[in-house]
C-alpha positions in Angstrom: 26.6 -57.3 42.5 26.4 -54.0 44.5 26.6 -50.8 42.0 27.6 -46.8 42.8 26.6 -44.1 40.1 28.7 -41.1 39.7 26.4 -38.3 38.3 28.0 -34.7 37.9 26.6 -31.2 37.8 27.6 -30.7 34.2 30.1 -31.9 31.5 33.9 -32.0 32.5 32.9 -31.9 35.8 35.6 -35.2 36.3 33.0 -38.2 36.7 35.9 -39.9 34.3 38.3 -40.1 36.4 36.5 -40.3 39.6 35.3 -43.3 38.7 38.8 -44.8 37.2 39.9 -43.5 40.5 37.6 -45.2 42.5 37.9 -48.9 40.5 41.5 -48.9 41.1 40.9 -47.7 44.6 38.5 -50.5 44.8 40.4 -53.0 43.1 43.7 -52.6 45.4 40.7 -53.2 48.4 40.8 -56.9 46.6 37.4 -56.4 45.0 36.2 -57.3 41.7 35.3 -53.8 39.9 34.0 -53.0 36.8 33.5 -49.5 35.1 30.1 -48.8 33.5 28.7 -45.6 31.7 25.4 -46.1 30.0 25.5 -43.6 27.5 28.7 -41.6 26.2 29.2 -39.5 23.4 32.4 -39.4 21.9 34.6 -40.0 18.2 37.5 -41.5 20.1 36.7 -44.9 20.8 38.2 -48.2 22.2 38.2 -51.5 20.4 37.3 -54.1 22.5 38.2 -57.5 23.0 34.9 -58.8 21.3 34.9 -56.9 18.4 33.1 -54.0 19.5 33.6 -50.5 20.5 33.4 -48.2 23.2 34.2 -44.8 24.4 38.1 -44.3 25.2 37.1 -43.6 28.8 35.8 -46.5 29.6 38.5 -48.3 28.4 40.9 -46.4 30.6 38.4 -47.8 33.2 38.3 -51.2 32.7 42.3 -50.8 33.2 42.3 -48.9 36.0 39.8 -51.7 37.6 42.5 -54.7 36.2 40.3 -56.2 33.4 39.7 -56.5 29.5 37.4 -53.8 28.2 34.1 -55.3 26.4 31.3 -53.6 24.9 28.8 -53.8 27.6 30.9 -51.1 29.5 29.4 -48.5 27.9 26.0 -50.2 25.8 25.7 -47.1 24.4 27.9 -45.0 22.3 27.0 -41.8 20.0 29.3 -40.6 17.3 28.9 -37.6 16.3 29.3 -36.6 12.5 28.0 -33.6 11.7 26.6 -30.6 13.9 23.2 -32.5 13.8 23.4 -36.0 13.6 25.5 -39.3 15.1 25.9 -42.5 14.5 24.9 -44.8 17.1 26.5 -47.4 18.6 24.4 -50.0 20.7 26.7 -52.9 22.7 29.7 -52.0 20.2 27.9 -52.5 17.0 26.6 -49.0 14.8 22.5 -49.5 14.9 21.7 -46.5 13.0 22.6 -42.9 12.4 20.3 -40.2 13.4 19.6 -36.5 14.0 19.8 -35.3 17.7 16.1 -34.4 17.2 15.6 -37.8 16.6 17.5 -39.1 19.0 15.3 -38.7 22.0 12.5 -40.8 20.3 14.8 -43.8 19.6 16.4 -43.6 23.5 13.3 -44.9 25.1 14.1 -48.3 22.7 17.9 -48.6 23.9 17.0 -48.8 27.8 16.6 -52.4 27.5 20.3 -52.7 25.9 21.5 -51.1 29.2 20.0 -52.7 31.5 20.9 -56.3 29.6 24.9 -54.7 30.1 24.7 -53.6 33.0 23.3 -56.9 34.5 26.2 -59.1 32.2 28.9 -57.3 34.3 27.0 -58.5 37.4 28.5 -61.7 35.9 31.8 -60.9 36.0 32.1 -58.1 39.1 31.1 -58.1 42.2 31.3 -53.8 42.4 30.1 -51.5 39.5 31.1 -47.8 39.3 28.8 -46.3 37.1 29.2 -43.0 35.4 26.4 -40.4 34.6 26.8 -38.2 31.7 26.1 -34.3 31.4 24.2 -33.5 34.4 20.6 -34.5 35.7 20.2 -31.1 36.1 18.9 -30.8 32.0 15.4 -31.6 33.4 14.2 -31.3 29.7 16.0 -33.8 28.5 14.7 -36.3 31.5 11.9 -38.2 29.6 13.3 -41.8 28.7 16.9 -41.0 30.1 18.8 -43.7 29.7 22.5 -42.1 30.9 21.4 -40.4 34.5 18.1 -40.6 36.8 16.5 -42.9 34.2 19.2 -45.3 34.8 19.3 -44.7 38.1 16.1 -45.4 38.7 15.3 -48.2 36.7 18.5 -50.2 38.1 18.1 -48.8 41.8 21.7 -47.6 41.9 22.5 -44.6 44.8 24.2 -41.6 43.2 26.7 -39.3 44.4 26.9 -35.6 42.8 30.3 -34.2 42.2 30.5 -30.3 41.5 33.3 -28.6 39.8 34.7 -25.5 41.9 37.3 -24.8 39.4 34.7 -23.0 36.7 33.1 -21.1 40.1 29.2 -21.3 41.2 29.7 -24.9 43.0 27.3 -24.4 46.2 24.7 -23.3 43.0 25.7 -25.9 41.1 25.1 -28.7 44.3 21.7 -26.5 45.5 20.4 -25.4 42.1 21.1 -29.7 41.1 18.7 -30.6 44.1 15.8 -27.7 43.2 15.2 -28.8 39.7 14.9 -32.4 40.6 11.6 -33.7 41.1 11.1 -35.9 44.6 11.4 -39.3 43.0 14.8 -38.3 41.4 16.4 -36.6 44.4 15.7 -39.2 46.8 18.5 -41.5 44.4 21.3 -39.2 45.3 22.7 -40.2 48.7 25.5 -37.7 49.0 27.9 -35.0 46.9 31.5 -34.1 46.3 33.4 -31.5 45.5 36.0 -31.8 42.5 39.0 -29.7 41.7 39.8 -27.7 44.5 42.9 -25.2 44.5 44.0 -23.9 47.3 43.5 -24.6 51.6 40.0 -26.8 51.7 39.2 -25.2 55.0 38.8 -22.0 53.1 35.5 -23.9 51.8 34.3 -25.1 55.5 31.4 -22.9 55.7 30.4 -23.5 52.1 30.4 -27.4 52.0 28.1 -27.1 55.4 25.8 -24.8 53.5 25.8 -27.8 50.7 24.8 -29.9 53.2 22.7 -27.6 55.0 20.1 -26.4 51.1 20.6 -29.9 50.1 20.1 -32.5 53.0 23.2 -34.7 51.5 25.8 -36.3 53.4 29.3 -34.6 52.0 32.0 -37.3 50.9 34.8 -34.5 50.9 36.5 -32.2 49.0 39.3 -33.6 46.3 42.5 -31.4 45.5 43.2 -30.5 41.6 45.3 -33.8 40.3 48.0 -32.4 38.0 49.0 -35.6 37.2 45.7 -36.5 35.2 47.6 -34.7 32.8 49.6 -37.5 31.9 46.4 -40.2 31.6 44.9 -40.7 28.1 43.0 -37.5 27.0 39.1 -38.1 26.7 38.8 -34.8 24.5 40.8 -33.4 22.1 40.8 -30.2 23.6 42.6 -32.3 26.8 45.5 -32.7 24.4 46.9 -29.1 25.1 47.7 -30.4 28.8 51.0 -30.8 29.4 53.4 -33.1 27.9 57.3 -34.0 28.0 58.4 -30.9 26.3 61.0 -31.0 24.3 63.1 -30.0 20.5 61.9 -32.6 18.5 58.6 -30.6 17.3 55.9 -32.8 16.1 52.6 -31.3 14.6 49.0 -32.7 14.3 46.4 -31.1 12.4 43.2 -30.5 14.6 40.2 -32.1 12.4 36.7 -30.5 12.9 35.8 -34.4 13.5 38.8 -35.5 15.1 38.2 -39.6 16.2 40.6 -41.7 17.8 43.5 -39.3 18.9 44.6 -41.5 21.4 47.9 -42.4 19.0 49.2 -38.7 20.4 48.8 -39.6 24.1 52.1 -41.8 23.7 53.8 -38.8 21.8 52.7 -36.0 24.2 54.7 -37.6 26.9 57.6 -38.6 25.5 61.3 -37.1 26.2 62.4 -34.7 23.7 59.1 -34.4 21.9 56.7 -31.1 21.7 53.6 -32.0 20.5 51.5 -29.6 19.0 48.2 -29.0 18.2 47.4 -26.9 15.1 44.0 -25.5 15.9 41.9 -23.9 12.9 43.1 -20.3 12.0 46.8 -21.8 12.6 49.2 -22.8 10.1 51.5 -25.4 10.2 54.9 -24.4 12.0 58.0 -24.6 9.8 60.1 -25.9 12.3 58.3 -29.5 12.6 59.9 -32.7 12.0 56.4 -34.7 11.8 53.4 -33.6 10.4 50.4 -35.7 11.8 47.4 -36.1 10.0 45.1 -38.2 12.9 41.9 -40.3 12.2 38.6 -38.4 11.5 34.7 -39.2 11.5 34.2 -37.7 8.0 36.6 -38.1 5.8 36.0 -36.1 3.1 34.7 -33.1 5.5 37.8 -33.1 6.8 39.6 -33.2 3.9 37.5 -29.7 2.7 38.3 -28.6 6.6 41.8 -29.1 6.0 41.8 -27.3 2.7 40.0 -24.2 4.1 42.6 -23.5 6.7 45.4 -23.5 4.0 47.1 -26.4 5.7 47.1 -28.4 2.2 49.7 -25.3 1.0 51.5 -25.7 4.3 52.1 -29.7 3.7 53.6 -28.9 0.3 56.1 -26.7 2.0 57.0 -28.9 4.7 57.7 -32.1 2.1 59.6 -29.7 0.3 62.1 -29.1 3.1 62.5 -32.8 3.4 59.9 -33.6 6.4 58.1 -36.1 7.2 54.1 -36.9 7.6 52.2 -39.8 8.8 48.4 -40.5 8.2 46.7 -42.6 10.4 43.1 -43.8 9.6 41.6 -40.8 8.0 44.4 -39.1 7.4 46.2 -42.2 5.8 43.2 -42.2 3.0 43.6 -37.9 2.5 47.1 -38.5 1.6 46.1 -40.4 -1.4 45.0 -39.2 -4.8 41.4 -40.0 -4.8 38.8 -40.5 -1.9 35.3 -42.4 -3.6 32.6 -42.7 -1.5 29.8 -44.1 -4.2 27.1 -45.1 -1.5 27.4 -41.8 0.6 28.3 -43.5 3.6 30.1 -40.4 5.4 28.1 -37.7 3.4 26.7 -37.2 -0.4 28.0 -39.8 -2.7 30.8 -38.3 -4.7 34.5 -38.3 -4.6 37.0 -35.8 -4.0 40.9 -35.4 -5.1 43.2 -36.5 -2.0 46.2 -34.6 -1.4 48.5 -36.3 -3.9 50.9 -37.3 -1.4 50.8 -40.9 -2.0 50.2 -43.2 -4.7 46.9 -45.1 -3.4 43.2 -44.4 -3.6 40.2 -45.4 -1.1 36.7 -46.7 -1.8 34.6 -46.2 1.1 32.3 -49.4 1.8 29.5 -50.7 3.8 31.8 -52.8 6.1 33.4 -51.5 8.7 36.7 -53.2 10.7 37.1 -53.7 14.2 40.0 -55.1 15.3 43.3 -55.4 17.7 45.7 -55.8 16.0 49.9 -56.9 16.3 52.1 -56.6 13.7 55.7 -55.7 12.9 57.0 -52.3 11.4 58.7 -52.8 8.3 61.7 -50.4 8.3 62.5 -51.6 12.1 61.3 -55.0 12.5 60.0 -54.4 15.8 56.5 -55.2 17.1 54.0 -52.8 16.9 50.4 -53.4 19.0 47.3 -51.4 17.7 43.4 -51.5 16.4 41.8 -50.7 13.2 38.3 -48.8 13.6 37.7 -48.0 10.0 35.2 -48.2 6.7 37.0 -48.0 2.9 39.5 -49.5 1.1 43.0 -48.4 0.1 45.1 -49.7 -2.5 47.8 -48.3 -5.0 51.5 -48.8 -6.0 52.5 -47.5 -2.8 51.2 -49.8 -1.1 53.9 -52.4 -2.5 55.8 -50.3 0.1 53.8 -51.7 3.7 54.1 -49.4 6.8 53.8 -53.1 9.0 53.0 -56.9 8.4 49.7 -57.9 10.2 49.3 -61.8 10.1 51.4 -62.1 7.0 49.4 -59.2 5.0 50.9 -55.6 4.4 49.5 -53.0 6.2 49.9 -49.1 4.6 51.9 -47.3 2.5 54.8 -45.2 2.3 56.3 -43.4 -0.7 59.4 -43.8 -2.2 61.6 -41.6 -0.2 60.2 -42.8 2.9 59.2 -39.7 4.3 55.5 -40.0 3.9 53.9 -42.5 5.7 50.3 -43.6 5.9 48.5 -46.5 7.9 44.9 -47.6 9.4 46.5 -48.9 12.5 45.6 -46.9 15.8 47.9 -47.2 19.0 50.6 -47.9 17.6 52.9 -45.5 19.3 52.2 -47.1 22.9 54.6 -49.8 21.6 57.5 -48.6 23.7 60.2 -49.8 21.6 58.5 -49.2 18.4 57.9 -45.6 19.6 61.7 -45.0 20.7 62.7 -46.2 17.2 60.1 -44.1 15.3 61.6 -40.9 16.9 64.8 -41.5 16.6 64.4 -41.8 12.7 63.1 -38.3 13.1 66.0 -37.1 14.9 66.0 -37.6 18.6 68.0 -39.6 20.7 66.1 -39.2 24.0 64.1 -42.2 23.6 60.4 -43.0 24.1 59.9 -43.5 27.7 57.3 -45.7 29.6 54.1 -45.3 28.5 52.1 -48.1 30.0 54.0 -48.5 32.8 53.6 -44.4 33.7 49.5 -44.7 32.8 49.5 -47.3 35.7 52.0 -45.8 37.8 49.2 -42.5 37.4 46.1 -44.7 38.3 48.0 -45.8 41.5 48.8 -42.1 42.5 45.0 -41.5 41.6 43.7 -43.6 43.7 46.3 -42.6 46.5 44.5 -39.2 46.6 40.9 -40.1 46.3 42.0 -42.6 49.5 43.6 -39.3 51.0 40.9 -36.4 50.6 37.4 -38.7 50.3 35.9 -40.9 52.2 36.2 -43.8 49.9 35.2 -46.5 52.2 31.8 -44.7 52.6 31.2 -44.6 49.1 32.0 -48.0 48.3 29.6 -48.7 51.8 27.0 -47.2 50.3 27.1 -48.9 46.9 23.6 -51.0 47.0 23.3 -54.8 45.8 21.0 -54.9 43.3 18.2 -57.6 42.9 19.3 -60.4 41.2 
């Protein structure tokens, strides 16, 4: 196995898709690739073929580089729930839940984990493309790294720095990156590149030869702003505001303070004749929407006092009452109910709190959790639907004698009586092509769906076309090191 790390200068610096760029680049060169990211922090996950989970980037990946995503992609996974604390998951499975205070204590335990993953896709690849996260830069946070120069360094994996010119400051970004390091740490990074660059890239000659000059690393070029990423599944919910398919079918989805597993609006964002729209806190919910979406959330119940605080409980009364139409999915499916229980205070303080009334069901939050792909057929169409469950509670009530789907002969959700209100635990759903086209035409348009899968892949491909274009890409997969068996 020979292995490449992508480390960044900072957070949304593109190390995401720089590395799915580079697996499919890799993977069209007839190598075996595999995506890995040590440690990510993230509420919108991937279920994985073996039951685990991982972070949604990964996942995008491991399809980029033409195989099934599995928990040792990314070995370690934080969640986080409050302002303070996450839960963390180690090789797809939660281990604990801690404080960030805490967390840097219980790190020097996981490196083990890592390395275990990161030697298991030696077994399956013959390339890995690792990804960093933050920046090494955050020199206090160095002792037991586990997600940058730690790893690095305990796998012997070269690194290549990519700095962000779009926020400004990239030669300090590169040269400041290189005077904070200490000796042992620098000498991992064989080279840089510069990310998301608007504009004539000979405008930045002098600069990337002062880079090279302060810093003594070879330069792997300087990659154009990709407009297109727009249209690959968003890591972060703020990356939902990118541009979509535009359209007069208005749909609206509340923005949770602990939005998880927003992926389902990836689908809707780019389909003809839908505008997707985020309501953001401070916002209320525009009149004019068909759909009201009420997405999946890390704490239920704090979401459901979010939602109540921003008035959008009033504004849902007001949009049933002009005959529209919402769908819960996850979280939201168990805040449209009348009752949420959570006795064993698995998301908070035990206690319970009064749902939103707008179905007939009530949910029990338990120990267990479910992870699970999942196919099934929609009820009202009887097409196929594909999707996961990532979920704790149960959810039961009259309504549910009225299934959103079937899964393996067992109904699935709830919808009311009229049909207009519509809650279920199953995630992806909407990347059923068919499913999705039939969905929106209940609502009102007739432009149909689209492709999604086939336009994610037909994005990879372009993505990889301009990595091969403006990088040197065959020196960075030549400098990828074998590591010792």
């Amino acid at each position: 196995m020979r292995a490449l790390m992508i480390q960044g200068t900072g957070s949304n610096v593109g190390k995401s898709l720089l590395v799915a760029g580079l697996c499919r680049a890799a993977r069209r060169r007839g190598i075996v690739v595999a995506p890995f990211k040590p440690q990510n922090m993230s509420n919108n996950a991937a279920v994985t073929a073996d039951g685990g989970e991982i972070g949604r980037a990964q996942a995008l990946q491991a399809l980029a580089a033409g195989l099934e995503p599995i928990v040792h992609m990314n070995p370690v996974l934080l969640k986080p729930e409050s302002e303070t604390g996450a839960q963390v998951i180690v090789q797809g499975k939660r281990r604990t839940t801690t404080r960030a205070a805490d967390y840097a204590a219980l790190k020097a335990g996981l490196m083990a984990s890592v390395l275990e993953s990161f030697n298991h896709l030696g077994t399956i690849a013959d390339l890995v493309i690792v990804e960093g996260a933050g920046s090494p830069a955050e020199v206090n946070l160095r002792a037991n790294d586990i997600a940058n120069m730690g790893f690095a360094r305990a796998a012997g994996v070269p690194v290549i720095l990519a700095g962000d010119i779009d926020r400004g400051g990239v030669i300090a970004q590169l040269v400041g990156t290189r005077a904070v390091l200490d000796a042992a740490d620098a000498a991992m990074i064989q080279g840089f590149l510069i990310n998301k660059f608007r504009g004539d890239p000979a405008l930045f000659e002098e600069g990337y030869r002062q880079i090279e000059a302060r810093t003594g690393w070879r330069g792997f070029g300087v990659l154009p702003h990709f407009p297109a990423a727009a249209r690959l599944p968003a890591e972060d919910a703020l990356d939902l505001e990118r541009a979509g398919a535009g359209g007069t079918l208005r749909i609206a989805c509340l923005a949770f303070s602990r939005i998880a597993n927003f992926d389902d609006l990836d689908p809707l964002r780019l389909s003809p004749g839908v505008d997707l729209t985020m309501v953001r806190p401070g916002q209320a919910i525009p009149g004019d929407c068909a759909l009201v979406i009420l997405p999946g959330s890390k704490s239920t119940r704090g979401d459901l006092a979010f939602l109540r605080r921003q008035g959008w409980d009033i504004d849902l009364a007001g949009h049933v009452r002009r005959g529209g139409h919402v769908l819960g999915i996850c979280g939201g499916y168990q805040m449209l109910g009348r009752r949420i229980a959570d006795p064993l205070g698995i998301e908070g303080p035990p206690g319970e709190e009064a749902g939103l009334g707008l179905l007939d069901v009530e949910t029990v939050m338990t120990e267990d959790k479910r992870l699970t792909r999942v196919t099934g057929n929609h009820v009202a169409s009887g097409l196929a639907v594909d999707g996961y469950e990532i979920h704790i509670g149960r959810t039961e009530g009259p309504d549910r004698a009225r299934p959103f789907a079937h899964v393996a002969g067992a109904a699935e959700g709830a919808t009311s009586a009229d049909g207009r209100i519509i809650g279920s635990y199953l995630h992806g759903l909407f990347t059923a092509d068919d499913f999705r086209a039939a969905f929106l035409a209940m609502l009102g348009t007739a432009a149909g769906g689209g492709r999604y899968g086939a336009l994610v892949e037909e994005t990879l491909d372009q993505l990889a076309d301009h990595l091969e274009r403006h990088l040197d890409v065959g020196g960075l997969l030549a400098l990828a090191r074998a590591q010792p068996a």
